[in-house]
C-alpha positions as CSV (number, residue, x, y, z in Angstrom):
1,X,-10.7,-31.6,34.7
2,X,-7.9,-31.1,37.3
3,X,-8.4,-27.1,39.2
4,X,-5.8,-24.8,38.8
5,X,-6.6,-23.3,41.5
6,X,-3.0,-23.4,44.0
7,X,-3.1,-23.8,48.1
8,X,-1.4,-20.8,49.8
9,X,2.1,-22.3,50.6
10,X,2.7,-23.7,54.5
11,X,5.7,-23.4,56.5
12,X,9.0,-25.2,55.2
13,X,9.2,-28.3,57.1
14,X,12.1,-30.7,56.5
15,X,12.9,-34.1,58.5
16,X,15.1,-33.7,61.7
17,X,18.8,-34.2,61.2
18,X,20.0,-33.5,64.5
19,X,20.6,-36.2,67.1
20,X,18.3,-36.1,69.7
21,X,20.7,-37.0,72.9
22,X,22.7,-34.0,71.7
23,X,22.5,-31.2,73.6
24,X,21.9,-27.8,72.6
25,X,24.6,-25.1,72.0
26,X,24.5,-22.0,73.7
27,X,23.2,-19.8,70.8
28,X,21.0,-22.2,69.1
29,X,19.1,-21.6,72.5
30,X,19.4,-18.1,72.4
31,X,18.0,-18.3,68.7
32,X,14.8,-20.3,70.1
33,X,14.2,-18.5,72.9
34,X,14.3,-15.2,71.0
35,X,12.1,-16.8,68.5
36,X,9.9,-17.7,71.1
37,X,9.6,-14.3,72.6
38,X,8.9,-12.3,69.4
39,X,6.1,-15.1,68.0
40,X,4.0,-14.0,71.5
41,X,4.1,-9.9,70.1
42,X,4.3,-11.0,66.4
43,X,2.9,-14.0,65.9
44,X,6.3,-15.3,63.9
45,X,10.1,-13.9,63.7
46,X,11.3,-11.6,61.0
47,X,15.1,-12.1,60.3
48,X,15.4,-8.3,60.9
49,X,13.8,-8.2,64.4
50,X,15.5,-11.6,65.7
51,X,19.5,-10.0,64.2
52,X,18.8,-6.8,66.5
53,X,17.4,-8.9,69.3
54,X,20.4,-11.2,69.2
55,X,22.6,-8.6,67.9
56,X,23.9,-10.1,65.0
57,X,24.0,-9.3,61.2
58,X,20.9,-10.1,59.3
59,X,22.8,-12.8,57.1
60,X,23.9,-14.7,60.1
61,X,20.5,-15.1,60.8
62,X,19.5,-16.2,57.8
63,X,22.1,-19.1,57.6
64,X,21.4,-19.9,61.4
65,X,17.6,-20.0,60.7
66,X,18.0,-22.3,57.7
67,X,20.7,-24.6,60.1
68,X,17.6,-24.8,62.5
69,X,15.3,-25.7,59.9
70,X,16.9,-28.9,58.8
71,X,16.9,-30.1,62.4
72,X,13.2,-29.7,62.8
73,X,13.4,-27.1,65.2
74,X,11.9,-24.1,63.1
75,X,9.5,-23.8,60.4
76,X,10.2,-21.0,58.1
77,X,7.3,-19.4,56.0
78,X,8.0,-17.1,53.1
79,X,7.1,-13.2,53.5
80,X,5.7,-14.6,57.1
81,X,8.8,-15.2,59.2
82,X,9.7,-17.9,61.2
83,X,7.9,-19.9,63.8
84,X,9.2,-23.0,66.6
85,X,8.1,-26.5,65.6
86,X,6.8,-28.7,68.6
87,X,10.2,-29.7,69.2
88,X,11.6,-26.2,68.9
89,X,8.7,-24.8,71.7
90,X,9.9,-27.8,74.0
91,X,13.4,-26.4,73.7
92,X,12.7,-22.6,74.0
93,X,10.6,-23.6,77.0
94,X,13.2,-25.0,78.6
95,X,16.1,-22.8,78.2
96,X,13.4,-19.8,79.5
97,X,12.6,-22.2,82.5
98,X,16.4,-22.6,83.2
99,X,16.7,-18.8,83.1
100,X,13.9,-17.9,85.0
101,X,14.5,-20.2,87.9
102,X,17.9,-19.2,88.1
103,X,17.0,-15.3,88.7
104,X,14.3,-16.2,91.2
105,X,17.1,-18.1,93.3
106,X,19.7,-15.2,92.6
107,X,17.1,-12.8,94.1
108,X,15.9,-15.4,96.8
109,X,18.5,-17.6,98.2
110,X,21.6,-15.4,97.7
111,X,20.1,-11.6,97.8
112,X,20.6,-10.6,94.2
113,X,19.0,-7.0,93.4
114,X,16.4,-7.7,90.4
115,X,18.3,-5.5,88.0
116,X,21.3,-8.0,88.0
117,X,19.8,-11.2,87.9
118,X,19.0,-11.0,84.2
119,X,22.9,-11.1,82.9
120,X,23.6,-13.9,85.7
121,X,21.2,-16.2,84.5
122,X,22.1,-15.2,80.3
123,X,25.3,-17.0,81.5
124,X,24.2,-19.9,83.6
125,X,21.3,-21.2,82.0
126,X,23.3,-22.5,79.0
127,X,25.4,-24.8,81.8
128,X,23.0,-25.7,84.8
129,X,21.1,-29.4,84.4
130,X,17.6,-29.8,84.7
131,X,18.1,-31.8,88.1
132,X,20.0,-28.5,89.2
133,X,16.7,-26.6,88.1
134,X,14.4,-28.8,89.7
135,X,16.4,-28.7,92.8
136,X,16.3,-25.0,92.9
137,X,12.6,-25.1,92.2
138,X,11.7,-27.5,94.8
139,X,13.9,-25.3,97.4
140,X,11.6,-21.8,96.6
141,X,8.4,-23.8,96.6
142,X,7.5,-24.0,93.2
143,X,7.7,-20.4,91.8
144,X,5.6,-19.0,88.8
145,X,6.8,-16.6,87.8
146,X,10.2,-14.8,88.0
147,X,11.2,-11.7,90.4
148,X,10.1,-9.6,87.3
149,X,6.7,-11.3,87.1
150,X,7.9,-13.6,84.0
151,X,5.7,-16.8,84.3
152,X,7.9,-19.9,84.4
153,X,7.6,-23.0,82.4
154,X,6.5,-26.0,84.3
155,X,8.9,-28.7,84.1
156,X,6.1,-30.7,81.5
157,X,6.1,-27.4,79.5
158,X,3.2,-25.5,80.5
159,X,3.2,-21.8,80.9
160,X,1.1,-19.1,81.1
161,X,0.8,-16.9,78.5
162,X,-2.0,-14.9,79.0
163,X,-1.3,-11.7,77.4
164,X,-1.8,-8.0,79.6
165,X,-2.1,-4.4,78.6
166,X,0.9,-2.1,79.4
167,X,0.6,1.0,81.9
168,X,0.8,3.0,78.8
169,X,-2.8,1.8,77.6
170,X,-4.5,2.2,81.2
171,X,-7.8,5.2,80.8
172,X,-6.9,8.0,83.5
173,X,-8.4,7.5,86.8
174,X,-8.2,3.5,86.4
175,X,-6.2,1.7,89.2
176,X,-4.1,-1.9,87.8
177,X,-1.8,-4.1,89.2
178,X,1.3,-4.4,88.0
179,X,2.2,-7.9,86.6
180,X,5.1,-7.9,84.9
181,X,8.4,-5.8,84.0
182,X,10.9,-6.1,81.2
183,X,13.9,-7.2,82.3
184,X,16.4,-6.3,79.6
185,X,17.5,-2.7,80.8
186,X,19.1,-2.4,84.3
187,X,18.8,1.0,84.6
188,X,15.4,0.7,83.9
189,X,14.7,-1.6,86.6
190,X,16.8,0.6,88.7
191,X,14.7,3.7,88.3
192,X,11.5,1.8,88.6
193,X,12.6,0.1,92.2
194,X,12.9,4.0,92.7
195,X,9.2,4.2,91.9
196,X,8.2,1.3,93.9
197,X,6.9,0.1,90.7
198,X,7.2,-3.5,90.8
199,X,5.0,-6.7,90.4
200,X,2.0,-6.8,92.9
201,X,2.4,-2.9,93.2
202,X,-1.0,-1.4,93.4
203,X,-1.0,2.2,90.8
204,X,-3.3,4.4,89.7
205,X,-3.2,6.6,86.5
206,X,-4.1,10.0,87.9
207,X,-3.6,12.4,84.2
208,X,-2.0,11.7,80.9
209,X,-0.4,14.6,78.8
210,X,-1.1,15.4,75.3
211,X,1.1,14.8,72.3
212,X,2.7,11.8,73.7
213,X,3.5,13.6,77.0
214,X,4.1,12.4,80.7
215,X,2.1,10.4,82.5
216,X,1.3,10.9,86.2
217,X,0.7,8.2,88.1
218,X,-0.3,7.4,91.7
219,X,2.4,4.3,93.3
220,X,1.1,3.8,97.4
221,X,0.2,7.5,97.7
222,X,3.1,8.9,95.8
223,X,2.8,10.8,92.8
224,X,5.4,10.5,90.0
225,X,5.4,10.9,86.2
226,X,6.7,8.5,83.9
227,X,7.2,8.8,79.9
228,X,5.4,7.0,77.6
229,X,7.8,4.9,76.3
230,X,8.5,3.7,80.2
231,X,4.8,3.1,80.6
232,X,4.7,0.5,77.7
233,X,7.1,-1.9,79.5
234,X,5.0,-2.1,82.7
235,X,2.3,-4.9,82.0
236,X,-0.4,-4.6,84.0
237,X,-4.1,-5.9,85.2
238,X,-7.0,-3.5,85.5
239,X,-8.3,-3.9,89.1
240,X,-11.9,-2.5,90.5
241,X,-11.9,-0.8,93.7
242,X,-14.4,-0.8,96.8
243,X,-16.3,2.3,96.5
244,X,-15.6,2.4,92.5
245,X,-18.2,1.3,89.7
């Protein structure tokens, strides 16, 4: 007698219908490199969170998603969300190395502030080669990660994606490195150049407030307090310190 029993349904996978030696538009890259970035907090990509990422209505997204799908560059699962296929990682990989390596030469070679370099390289990395990257790689010795502490993509597609706590989750009287900033908000990165509080900066969570209030934190000897909403877009390593247990 044949089981009823059903197999909880996979992700909708259809054969690729898009030509391989074409290259990518502008915002199907933006699509997979959104999709990218939400599956490392989410696991997948809701159609809701990807439209306000990519600013878009909610039924564009739908019909772009399902576009995506029949090339074999997403996988959609119902009530789950959508996810990159190999072939879809590879591409997302390599429009964030594009980016990336364009903002560390911005900020490099031609004395870029960090909190411009982001809206520069939303517009060139859609146009630049991969021999232009590679050039501009080999020309700031390899970087890693990006002048917001982004890790960059290898040219094989290797990246690090070891996830790290934000300066909002650090116990008081703990010291951490900062790692990593979003790069999204200029103004943001504008006040927190203010700070000093950039990667490799060295801080120390001196008292937190109650109900969601300030936190005051210690940046090279310099006290300053910080919300906590700031706080959670600060990535950051715990660190031990001589003379500490």
């Amino acid at each position: 007698m044949t089981s009823s029993k059903r197999t909880p349904a996979g992700p909708t996978l259809v054969p690729s219908l898009r030509d391989p030696d074409q290259p990518l538009t502008a915002p199907v890259e933006d699509y997979l490199k959104a999709v990218y970035e939400l599956e490392l907090v989410e696991g997948a990509a809701a159609t809701n969170e990807l439209a306000q990422r990519l600013g878009v209505a909610p039924a564009s997204v739908s019909g772009m998603v399902r576009r995506l799908a029949s090339q074999g560059l997403l996988a959609y699962e119902p009530y789950r969300g959508v996810r990159l296929t190999a072939e879809g990682r590879r591409a997302a990989l390599r429009t964030l190395r594009r980016h990336r390596i364009i903002e560390s030469y911005l900020a490099t070679v031609l004395g870029y502030p960090w909190d411009r370099v982001h809206e520069e390289a939303e517009r060139l990395e859609h146009a630049a080669s991969d021999e232009l990257i590679d050039r501009m790689a080999r020309a700031l010795g390899e970087p890693t990660v990006d002048p917001h502490g982004a890790p960059i993509p290898t040219r094989e597609g290797a990246v690090d994606e070891t996830p790290h706590r934000s300066l909002a989750d650090i116990p008081a009287g703990e010291h951490a490195r900062v790692v990593r900033v979003s790069d999204e908000d200029a103004s943001m990165l504008r006040y927190l150049a203010e700070l000093d509080i950039r990667p490799g900066a060295v801080v120390r969570l001196v008292a937190r407030a109650p109900f969601d209030g300030p936190i005051t934190i210690d940046v090279g000897g310099a006290e300053c307090a910080v919300g906590p909403a700031l706080a959670g877009q600060v990535m950051v390593e715990p660190m031990k310190v001589k003379g500490r247990k």
